[in-house]
C-alpha positions in Angstrom: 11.0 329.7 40.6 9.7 329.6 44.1 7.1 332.7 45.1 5.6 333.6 48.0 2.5 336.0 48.5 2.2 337.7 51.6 -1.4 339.3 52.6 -2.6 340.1 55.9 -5.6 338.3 55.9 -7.7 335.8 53.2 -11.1 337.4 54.0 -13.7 337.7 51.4 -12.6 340.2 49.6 -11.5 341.2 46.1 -8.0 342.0 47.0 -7.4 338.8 48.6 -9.4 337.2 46.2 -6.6 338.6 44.0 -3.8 337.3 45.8 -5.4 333.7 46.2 -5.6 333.8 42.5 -2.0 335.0 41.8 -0.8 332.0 43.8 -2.7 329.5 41.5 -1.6 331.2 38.7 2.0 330.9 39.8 1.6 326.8 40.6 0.1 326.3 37.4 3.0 327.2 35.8 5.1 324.7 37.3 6.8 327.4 40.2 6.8 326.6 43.7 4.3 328.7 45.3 3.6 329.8 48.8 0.7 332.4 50.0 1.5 333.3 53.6 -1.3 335.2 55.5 -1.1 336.8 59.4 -4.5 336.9 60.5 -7.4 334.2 60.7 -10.6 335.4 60.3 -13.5 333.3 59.0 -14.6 332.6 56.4 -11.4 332.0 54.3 -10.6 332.2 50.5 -8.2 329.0 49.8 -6.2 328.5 46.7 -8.7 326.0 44.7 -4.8 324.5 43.4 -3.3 321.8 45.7 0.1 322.6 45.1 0.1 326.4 46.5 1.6 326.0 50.5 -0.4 328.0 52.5 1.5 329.5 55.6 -0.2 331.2 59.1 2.0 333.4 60.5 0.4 334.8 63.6 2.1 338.1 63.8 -0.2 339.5 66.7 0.8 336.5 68.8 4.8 336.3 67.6 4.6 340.5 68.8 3.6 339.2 72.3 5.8 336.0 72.5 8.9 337.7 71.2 10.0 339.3 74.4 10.5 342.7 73.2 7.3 342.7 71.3 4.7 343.3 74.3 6.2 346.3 75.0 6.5 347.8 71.8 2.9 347.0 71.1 1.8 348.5 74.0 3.8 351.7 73.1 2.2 351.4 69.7 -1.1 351.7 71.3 -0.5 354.5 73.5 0.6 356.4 70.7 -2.0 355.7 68.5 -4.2 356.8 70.9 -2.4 360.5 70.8 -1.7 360.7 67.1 -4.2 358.5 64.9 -2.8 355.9 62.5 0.2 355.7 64.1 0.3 352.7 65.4 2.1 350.0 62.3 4.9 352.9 62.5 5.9 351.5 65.8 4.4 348.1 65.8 5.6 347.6 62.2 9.4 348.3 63.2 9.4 345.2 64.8 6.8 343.2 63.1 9.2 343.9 60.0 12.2 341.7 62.1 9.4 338.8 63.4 8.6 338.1 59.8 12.4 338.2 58.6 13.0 335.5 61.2 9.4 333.7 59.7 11.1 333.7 56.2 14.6 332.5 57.2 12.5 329.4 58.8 10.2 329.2 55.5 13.4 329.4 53.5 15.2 326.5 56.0 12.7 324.4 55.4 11.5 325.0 51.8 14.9 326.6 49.9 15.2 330.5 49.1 12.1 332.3 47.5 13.1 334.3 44.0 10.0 336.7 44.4 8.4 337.9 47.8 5.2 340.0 46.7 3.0 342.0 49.5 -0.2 342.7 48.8 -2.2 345.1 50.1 -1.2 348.4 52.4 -2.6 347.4 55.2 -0.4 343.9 54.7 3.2 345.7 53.8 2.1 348.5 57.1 2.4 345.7 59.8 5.7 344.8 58.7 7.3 348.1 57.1 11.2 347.7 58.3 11.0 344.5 56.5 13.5 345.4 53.6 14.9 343.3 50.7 15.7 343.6 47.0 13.3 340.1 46.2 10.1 341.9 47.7 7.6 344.0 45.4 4.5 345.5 47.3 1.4 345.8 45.6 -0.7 348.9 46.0 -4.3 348.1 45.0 -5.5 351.7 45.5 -5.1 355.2 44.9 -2.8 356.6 47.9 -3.1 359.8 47.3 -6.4 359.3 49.5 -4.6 356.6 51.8 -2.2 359.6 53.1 -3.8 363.2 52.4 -5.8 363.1 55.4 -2.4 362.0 58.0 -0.6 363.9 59.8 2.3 361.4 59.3 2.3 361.1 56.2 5.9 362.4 55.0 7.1 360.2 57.5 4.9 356.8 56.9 5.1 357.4 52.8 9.7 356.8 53.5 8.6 354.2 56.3 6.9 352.2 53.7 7.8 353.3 50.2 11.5 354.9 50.1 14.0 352.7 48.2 11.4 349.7 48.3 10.2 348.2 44.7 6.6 349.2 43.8 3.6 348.1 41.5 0.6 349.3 41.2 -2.7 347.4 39.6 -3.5 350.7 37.3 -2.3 353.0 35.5 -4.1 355.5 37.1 -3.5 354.5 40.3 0.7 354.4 39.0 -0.3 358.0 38.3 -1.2 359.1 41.5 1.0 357.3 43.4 4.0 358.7 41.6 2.6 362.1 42.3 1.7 361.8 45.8 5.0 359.9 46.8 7.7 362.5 44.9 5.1 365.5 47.1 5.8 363.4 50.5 9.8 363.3 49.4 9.6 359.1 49.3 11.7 357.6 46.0 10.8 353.7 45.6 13.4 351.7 43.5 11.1 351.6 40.8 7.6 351.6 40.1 5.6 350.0 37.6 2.3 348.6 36.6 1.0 345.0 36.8 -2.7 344.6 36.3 -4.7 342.2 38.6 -5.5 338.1 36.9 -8.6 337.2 35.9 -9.1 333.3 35.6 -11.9 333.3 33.3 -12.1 329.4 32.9 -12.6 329.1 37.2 -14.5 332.0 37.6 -17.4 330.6 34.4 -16.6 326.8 36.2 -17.7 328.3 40.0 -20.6 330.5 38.6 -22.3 327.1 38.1 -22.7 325.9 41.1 -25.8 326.3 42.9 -26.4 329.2 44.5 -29.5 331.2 46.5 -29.6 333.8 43.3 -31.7 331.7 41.2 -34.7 332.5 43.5 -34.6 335.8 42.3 -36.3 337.7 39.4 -33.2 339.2 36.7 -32.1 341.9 38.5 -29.2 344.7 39.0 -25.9 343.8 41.3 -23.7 345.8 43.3 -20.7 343.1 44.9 -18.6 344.9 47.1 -17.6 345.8 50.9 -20.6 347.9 52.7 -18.3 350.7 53.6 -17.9 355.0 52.3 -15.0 353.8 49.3 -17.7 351.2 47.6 -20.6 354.5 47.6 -23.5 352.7 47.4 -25.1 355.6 48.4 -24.7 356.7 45.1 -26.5 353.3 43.9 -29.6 353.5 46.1 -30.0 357.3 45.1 -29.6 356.3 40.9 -31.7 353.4 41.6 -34.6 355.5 42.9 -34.2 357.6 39.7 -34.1 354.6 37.3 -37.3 354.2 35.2 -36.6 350.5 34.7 -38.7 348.5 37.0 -35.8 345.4 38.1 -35.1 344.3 41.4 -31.6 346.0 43.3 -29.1 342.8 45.1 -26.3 343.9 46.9 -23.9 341.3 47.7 -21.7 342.6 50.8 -21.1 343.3 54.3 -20.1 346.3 56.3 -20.1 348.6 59.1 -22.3 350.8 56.5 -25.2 347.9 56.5 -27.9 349.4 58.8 -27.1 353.0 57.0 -27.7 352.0 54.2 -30.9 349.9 54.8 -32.5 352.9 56.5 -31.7 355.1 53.2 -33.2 352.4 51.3 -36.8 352.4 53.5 -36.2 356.9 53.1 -36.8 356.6 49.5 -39.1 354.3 49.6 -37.5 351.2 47.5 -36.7 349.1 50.7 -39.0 346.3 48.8 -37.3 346.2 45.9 -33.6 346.3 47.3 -32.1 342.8 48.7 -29.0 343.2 51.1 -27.6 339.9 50.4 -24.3 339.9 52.6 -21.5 338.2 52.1 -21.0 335.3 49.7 -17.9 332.9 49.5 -19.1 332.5 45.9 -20.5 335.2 44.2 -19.9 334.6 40.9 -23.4 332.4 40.5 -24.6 336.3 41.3 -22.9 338.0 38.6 -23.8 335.3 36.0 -27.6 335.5 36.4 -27.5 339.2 37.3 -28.9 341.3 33.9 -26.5 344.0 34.7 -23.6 344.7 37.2 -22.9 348.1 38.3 -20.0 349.6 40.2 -20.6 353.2 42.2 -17.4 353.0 44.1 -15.8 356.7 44.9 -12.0 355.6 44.1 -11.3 352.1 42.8 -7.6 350.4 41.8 -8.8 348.6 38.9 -12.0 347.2 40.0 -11.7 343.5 39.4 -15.5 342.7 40.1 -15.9 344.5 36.6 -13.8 342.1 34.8 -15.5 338.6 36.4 -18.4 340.5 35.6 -17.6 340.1 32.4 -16.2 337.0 32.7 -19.6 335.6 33.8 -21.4 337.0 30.8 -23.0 340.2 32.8 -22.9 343.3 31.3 -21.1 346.3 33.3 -21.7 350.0 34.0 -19.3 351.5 36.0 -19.4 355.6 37.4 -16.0 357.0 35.8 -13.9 357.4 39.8 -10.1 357.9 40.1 -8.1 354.7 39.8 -8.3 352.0 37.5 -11.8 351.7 36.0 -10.8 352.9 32.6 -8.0 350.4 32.5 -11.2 347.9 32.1 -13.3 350.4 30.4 -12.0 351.2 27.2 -13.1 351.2 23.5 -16.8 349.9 23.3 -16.7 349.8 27.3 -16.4 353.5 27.6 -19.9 353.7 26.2 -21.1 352.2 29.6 -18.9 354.5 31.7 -20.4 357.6 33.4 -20.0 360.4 35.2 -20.4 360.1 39.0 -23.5 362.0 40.2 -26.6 359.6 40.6 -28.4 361.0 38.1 -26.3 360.6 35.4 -26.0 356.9 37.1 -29.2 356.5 37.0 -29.2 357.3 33.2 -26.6 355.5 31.9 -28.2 352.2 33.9 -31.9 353.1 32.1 -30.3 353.1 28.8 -27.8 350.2 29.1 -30.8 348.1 30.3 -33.8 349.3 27.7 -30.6 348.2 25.0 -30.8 344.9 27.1 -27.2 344.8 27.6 -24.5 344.4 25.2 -22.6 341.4 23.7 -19.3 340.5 25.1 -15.8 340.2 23.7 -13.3 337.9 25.3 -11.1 339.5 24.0 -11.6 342.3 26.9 -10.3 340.2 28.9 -6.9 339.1 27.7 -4.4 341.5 29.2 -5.8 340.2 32.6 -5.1 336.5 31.8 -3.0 335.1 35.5 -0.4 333.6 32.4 1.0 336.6 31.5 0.2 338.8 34.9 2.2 336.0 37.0 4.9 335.9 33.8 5.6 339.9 34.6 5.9 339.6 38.5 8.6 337.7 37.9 10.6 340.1 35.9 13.4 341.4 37.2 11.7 345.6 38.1 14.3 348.2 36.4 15.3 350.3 39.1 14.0 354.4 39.0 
């Protein structure tokens, strides 16, 4: 079959991490697979297999080179200004046509795709009116909290959503997106659940390569985006409360950085907490970190548990809305906790003075890319 993957940009992150991954995945089982992306920003995730075509479609450019586009993106603006988020409900309308007219080159040149999967909300917003029974969009996280807060939210939950074929990574997240979409009057044409891959074998083959972790003592690791969703907040506060005396790494970058260092000096653990920033890598992290820990307030699934795992590290996750108990189950569960930072800070004393746990591959199976790429190309019953 020939597949193509459509995310808005391949930053390091774990959702596009996610998408690079379903694209090797998909080659490696002989299909033709393309992973189109609309915005360069450095540095970039690429598919570690050859035969996945990468495509850049600049969509902010094509708005402003497609006559009609200027203006509407310009309206866009004005109107965002007035009403927040509203801005992919106008842009999008037309952004949907420029990247119908991308595909019908794509499919000129390279023969008709069987499966078109968006990934990402912020991908599948910039080109809403984009309609057709091929394309599933991926949500990766709980909407419910995407939407509660807009104003347009009836209106941008049928923009995106109505009559359009849905998965989500969780079955929590399923949950709530079922819920919140029937309140906001939206009916997709179905809705199901498709977990995220986890490529064991290339995550344990790239945590070998050399990496600036060695130089530090065994410690305790937080990977993930500096921002209010991943909480470390939460972390710093546990970790102040821990009686276990092990170094804090935090591999990440975002707008929360200074914040975050400044609570860090206020409790008086600055010298024991490494702000690491971002690494292209970070699985070299994970596999010589004691014990990986997860404080996030809402989380899809929460892949960075499962190539925790997959690196040998032991996991402790706080028990958030979304997806974490799709990963945490049966002897798991033992390591998941309630969300205040004390009873963080608890469950991360005890897991440690246990030193860890031993690990069962077997956890890991009903994320292997085989048979997550195998259900995206199922035919999705409709609603």
């Amino acid at each position: 079959m020939r597949t193509l993957i459509v995310v808005r940009t391949l930053k390091v992150g774990g959702m596009e991490r996610v998408a690079v991954n379903l694209a090797d995945a998909f080659a490696e089982q002989g299909h033709d697979s393309h992973l189109m992306y609309f915005k360069a920003r450095p540095p970039q995730l690429a598919p570690r297999d050859e035969r996945v075509r990468v495509h850049y479609f600049a969509l902010s450019r094509a708005m402003w080179t497609s006559g009609l586009g200027g203006p509407v993106d310009i309206l866009a603006r004005v109107a965002n200004s007035l009403v927040r988020k509203s801005h992919s409900l106008i842009a999008g309308w037309w952004a949907g046509r420029l990247f119908a007219r991308e595909l019908a080159r794509l499919e000129d040149e390279y023969g008709r795709f069987d499966r078109i999967i968006f990934r990402g909300m912020g991908t599948f917003e910039a080109v809403w009116s984009f309609h057709d029974a091929r394309a599933c969009y991926v949500l990766e996280n709980v909407l419910g909290l995407c939407l509660q807060q807009d104003r347009l939210a009836h209106h941008k939950a049928r923009c995106l959503f109505h009559d359009k074929h849905l998965v989500c990574v969780s079955s929590g997240v399923a949950t709530q997106v079922g819920e919140t979409l029937d309140t906001l009057g939206a009916t997709p044409a179905s809705l199901r659940t498709i977990t995220n891959p986890c490529p064991i074998d290339e995550i344990r083959r790239a945590a070998t390569e050399t990496s600036a972790a060695s130089r530090y003592p065994p410690y305790l690791l937080n990977v993930a985006r500096l921002v209010p969703q991943k909480n470390q907040r939460r972390l710093l506060e546990a970790y102040a409360l821990m009686t276990t005396p092990i170094p804090l790494v935090i591999v990440g970058e975002g707008r929360l950085r200074a914040e975050l260092e400044e609570q860090a000096r206020s409790l008086q653990i600055a010298e024991r907490v490494h702000f690491v920033g971002n690494q292209l890598n970070p699985y070299p992290w994970m596999q010589q970190a004691r014990l990986f820990v997860l404080s996030s307030n809402h989380e899809g699934l929460g892949i960075v548990l499962l190539e925790a795992l997959a690196c040998g590290t032991p996991v402790v996750s706080v028990d958030c809305p979304g997806g974490v108990r799709d990963i945490m189950q049966g002897e798991l569960a033992e390591h998941l906790c309630e969300m205040p930072p004390e009873a963080l800070a608890e469950c991360l004393d005890r897991t440690l003075a246990a030193d860890g746990y031993a690990i069962d591959d077997a956890w890991l199976n009903a994320f292997a890319p085989t048979r997550i790429a195998a259900q995206f190309l199922q035919e999705p019953a409709d609603s």
